[in-house]
ROZA-653485 format. One record per residue (C-alpha): x, y, z; residue number from 1. Coordinates in pm, whole numbers, padded with zeros to 5 digits. Example, Ala and Ser with C-alpha at 12.3 -4.5 7.8 and 13.67 -1.06 7.14 Angstrom:
! ROZA-653485
<pt><px>01230</px><py>-00450</py><pz>00780</pz><k>1</k></pt>
<pt><px>01367</px><py>-00106</py><pz>00714</pz><k>2</k></pt>
! end
This chain:
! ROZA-653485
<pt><px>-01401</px><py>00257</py><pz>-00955</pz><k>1</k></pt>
<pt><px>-01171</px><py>00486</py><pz>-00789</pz><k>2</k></pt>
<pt><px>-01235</px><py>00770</py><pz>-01067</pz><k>3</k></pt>
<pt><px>-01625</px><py>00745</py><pz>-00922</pz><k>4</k></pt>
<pt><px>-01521</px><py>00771</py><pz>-00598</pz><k>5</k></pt>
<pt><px>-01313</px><py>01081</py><pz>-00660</pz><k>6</k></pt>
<pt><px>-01571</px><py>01227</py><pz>-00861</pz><k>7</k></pt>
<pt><px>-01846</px><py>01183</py><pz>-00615</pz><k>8</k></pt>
<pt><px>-01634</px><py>01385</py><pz>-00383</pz><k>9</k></pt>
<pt><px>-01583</px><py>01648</py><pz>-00603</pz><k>10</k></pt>
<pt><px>-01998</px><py>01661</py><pz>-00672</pz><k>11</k></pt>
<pt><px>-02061</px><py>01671</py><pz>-00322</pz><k>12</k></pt>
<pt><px>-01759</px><py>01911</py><pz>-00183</pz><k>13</k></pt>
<pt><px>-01892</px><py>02251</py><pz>-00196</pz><k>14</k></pt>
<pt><px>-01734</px><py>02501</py><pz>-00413</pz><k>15</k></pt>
<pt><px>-01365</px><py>02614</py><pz>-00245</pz><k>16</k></pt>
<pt><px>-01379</px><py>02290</py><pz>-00038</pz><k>17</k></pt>
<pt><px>-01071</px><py>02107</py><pz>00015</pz><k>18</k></pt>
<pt><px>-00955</px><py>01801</py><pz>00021</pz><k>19</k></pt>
<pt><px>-00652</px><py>01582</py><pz>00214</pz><k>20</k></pt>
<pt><px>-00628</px><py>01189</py><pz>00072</pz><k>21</k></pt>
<pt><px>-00432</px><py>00978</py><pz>00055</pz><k>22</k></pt>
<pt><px>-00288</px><py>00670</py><pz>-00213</pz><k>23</k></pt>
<pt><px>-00106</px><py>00435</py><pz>-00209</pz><k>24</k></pt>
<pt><px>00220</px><py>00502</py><pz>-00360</pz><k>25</k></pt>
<pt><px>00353</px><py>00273</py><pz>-00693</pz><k>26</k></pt>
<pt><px>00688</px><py>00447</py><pz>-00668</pz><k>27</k></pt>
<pt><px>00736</px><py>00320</py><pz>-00325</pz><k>28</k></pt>
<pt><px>00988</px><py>00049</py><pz>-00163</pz><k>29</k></pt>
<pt><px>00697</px><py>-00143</py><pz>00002</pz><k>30</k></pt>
<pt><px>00553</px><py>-00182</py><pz>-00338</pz><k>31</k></pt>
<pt><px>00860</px><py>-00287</py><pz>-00546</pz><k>32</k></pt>
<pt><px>01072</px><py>-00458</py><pz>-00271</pz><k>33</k></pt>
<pt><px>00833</px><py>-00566</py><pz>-00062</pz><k>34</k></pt>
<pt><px>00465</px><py>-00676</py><pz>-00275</pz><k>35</k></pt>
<pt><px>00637</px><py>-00703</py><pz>-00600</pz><k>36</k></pt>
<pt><px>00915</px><py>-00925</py><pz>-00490</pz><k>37</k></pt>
<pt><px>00966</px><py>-01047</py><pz>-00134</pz><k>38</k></pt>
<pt><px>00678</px><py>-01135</py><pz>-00085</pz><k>39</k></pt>
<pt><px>00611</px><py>-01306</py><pz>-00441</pz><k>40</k></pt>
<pt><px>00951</px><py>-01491</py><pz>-00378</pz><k>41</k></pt>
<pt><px>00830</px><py>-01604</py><pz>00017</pz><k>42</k></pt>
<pt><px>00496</px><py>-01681</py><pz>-00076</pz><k>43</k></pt>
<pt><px>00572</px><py>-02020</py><pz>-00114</pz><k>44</k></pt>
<pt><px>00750</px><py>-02091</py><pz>00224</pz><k>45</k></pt>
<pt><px>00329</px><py>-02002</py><pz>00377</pz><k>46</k></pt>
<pt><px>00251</px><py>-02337</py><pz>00192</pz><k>47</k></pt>
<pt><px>00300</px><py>-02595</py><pz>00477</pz><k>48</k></pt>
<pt><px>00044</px><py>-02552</py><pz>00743</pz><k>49</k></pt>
<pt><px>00241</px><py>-02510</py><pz>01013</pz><k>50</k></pt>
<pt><px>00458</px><py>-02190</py><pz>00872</pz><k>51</k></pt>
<pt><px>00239</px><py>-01911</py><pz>00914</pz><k>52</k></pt>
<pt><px>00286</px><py>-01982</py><pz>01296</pz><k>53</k></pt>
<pt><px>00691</px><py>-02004</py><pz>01246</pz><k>54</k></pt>
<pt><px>00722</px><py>-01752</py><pz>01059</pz><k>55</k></pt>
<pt><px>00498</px><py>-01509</py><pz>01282</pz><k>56</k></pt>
<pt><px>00711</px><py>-01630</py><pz>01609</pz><k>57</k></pt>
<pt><px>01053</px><py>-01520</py><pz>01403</pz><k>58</k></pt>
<pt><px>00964</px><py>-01221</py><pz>01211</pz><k>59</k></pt>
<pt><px>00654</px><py>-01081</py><pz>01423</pz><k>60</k></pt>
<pt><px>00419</px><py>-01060</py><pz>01115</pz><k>61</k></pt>
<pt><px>00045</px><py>-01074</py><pz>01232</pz><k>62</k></pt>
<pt><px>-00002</px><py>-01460</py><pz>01243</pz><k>63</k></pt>
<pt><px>-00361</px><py>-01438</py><pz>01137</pz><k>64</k></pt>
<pt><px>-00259</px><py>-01217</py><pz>00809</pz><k>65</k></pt>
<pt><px>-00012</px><py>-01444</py><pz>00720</pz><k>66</k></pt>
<pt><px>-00247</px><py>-01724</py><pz>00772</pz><k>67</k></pt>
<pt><px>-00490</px><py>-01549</py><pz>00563</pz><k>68</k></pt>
<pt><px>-00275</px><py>-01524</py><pz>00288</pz><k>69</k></pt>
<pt><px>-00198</px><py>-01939</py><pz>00299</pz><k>70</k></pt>
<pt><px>-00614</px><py>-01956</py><pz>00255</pz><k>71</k></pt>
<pt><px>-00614</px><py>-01697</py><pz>-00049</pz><k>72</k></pt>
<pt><px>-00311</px><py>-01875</py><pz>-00207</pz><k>73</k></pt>
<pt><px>-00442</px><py>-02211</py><pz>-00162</pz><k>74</k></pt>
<pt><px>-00839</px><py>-02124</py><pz>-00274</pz><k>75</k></pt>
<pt><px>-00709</px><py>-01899</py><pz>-00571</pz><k>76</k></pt>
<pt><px>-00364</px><py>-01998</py><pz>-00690</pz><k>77</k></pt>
<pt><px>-00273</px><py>-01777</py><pz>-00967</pz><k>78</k></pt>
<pt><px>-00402</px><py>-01428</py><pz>-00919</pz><k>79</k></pt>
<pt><px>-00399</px><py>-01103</py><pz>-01176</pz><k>80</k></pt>
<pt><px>-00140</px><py>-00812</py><pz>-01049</pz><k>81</k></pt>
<pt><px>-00442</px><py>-00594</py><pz>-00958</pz><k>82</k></pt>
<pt><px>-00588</px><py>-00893</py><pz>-00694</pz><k>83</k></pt>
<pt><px>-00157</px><py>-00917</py><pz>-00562</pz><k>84</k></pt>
<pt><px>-00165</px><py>-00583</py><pz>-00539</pz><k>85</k></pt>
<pt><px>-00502</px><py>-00592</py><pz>-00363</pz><k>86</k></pt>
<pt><px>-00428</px><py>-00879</py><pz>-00087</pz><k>87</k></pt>
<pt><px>-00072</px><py>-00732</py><pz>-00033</pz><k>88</k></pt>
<pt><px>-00205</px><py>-00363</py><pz>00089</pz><k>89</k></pt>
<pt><px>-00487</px><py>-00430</py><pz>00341</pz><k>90</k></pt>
<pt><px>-00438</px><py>-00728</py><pz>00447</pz><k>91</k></pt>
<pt><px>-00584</px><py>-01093</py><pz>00264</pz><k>92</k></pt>
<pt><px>-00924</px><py>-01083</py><pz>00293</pz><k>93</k></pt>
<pt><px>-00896</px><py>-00677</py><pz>00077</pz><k>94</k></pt>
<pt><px>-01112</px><py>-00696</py><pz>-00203</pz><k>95</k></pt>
<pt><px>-00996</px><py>-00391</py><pz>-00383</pz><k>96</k></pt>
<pt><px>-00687</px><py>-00161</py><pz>-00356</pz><k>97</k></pt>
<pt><px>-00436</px><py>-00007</py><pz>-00633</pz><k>98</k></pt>
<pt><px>-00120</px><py>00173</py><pz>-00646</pz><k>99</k></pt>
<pt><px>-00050</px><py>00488</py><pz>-00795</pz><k>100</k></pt>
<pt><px>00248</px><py>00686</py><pz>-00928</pz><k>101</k></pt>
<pt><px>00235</px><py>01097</py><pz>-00954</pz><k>102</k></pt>
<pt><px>00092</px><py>01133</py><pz>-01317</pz><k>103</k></pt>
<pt><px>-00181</px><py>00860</py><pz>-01249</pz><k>104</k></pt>
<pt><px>-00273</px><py>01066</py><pz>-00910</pz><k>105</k></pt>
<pt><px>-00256</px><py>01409</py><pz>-01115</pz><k>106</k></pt>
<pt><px>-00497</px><py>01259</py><pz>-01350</pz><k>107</k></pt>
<pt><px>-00741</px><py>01111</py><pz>-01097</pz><k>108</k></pt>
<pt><px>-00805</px><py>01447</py><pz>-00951</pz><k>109</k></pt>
<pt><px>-00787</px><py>01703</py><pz>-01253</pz><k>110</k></pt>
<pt><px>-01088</px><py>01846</py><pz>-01209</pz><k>111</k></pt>
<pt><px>-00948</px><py>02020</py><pz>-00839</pz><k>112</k></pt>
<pt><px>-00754</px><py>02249</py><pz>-00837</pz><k>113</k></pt>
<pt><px>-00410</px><py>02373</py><pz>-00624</pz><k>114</k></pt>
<pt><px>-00392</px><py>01988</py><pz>-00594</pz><k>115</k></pt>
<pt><px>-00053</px><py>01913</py><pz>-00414</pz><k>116</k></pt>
<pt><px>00157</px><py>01548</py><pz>-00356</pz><k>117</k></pt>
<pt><px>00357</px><py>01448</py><pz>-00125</pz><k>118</k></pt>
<pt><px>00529</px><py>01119</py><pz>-00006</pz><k>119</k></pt>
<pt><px>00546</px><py>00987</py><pz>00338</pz><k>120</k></pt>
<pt><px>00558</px><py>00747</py><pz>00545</pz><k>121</k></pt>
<pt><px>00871</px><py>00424</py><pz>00518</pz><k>122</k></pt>
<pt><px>00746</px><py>00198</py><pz>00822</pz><k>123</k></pt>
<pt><px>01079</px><py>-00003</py><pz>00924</pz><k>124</k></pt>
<pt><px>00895</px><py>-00234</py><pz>01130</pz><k>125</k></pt>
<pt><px>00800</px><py>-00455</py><pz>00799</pz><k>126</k></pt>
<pt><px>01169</px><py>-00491</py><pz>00774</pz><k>127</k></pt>
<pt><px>01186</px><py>-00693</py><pz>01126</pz><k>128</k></pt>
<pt><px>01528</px><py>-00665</py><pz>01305</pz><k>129</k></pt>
<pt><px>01700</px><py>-00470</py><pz>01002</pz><k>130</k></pt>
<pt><px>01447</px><py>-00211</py><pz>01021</pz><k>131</k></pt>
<pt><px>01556</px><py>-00145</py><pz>01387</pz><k>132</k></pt>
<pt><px>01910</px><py>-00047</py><pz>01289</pz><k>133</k></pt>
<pt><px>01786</px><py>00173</py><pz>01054</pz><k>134</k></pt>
<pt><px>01799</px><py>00534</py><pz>01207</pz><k>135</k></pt>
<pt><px>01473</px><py>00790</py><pz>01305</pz><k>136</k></pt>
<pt><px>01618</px><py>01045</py><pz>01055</pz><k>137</k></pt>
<pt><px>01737</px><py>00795</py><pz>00762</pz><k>138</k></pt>
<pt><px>01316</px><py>00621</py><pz>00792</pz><k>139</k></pt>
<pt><px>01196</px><py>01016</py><pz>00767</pz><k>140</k></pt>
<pt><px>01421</px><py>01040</py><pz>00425</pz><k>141</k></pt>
<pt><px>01341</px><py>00767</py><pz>00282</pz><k>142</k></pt>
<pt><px>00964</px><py>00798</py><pz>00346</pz><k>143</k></pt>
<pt><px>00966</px><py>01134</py><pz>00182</pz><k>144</k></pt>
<pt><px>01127</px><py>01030</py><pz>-00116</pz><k>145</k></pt>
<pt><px>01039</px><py>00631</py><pz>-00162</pz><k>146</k></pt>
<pt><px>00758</px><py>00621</py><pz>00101</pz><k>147</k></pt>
<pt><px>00392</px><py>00429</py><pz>00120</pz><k>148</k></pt>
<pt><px>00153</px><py>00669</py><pz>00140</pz><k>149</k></pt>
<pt><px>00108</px><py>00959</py><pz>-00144</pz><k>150</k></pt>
<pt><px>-00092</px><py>01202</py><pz>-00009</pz><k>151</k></pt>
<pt><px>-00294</px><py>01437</py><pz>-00234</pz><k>152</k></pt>
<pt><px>-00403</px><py>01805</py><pz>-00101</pz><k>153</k></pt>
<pt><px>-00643</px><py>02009</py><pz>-00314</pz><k>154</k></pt>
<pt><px>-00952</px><py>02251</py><pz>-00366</pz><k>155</k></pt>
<pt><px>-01284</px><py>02242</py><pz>-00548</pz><k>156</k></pt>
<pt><px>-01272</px><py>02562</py><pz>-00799</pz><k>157</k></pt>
! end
């Protein structure tokens, strides 16, 4: 589905158009640290009723995500890596979302041209308290290099 979406916007961009968008990156430390293990080793602790409320009021998570993701657990039990990967970007209730690394990205927009990446964005609130000793110019480095968002920059030929 993404390829259609990508190639709808290159029908309808006129010729020399450009474009700015942005992907989720699969090289990132959200994805591996934080979707592809934290979170699959602390799923189980949203079992109980009652911990989606505790563990908002120590962490700070959104209460109503985390209760969210109890419901999906609960209704669905074991999911495919795509739906994971899908609940654990947008929020619970996300139908679709995907991760990509640079040669997937390069590939989904080969038909622009001048296309560009670049990395941003390391958001050391998900980290709670740790992510509060973590210096302004040490999240800017590690966004560029390990970051969440890969952000794609070309032109229509």
């Amino acid at each position: 589905m993404p390829a259609t979406i990508v190639s709808e916007i290159h029908r309808v961009l006129k010729p020399g158009g450009t474009i700015t968008i942005m992907l989720y990156n699969r090289n990132s430390i959200n994805y591996y640290i934080e979707i592809m293990f934290l979170r699959k080793v602390f799923r189980w602790l949203l079992l109980p009723k009652f911990m989606p409320r505790v563990i908002s009021a120590v962490t700070g998570f959104d209460r109503w995500k985390l209760e969210g993701h109890r419901e999906v657990f609960l209704k669905k039990g074991k999911m495919t890596k795509l739906e994971w990967i899908s609940i654990n970007t947008d929020g619970p209730f996300c139908p679709l979302a995907d991760v990509y690394n640079e040669k997937q990205a390069a590939n989904l927009f080969k038909n622009f041209v001048e296309v560009k990446q670049e990395i941003w964005e390391f958001n050391s609130e998900h980290w709670s308290f740790l992510g509060k000793l973590i210096p302004i110019r040490l999240e800017r480095w590690i966004g560029r290099r390990w970051g969440w968002h890969r952000m794609i920059y070309g032109r229509k030929p």
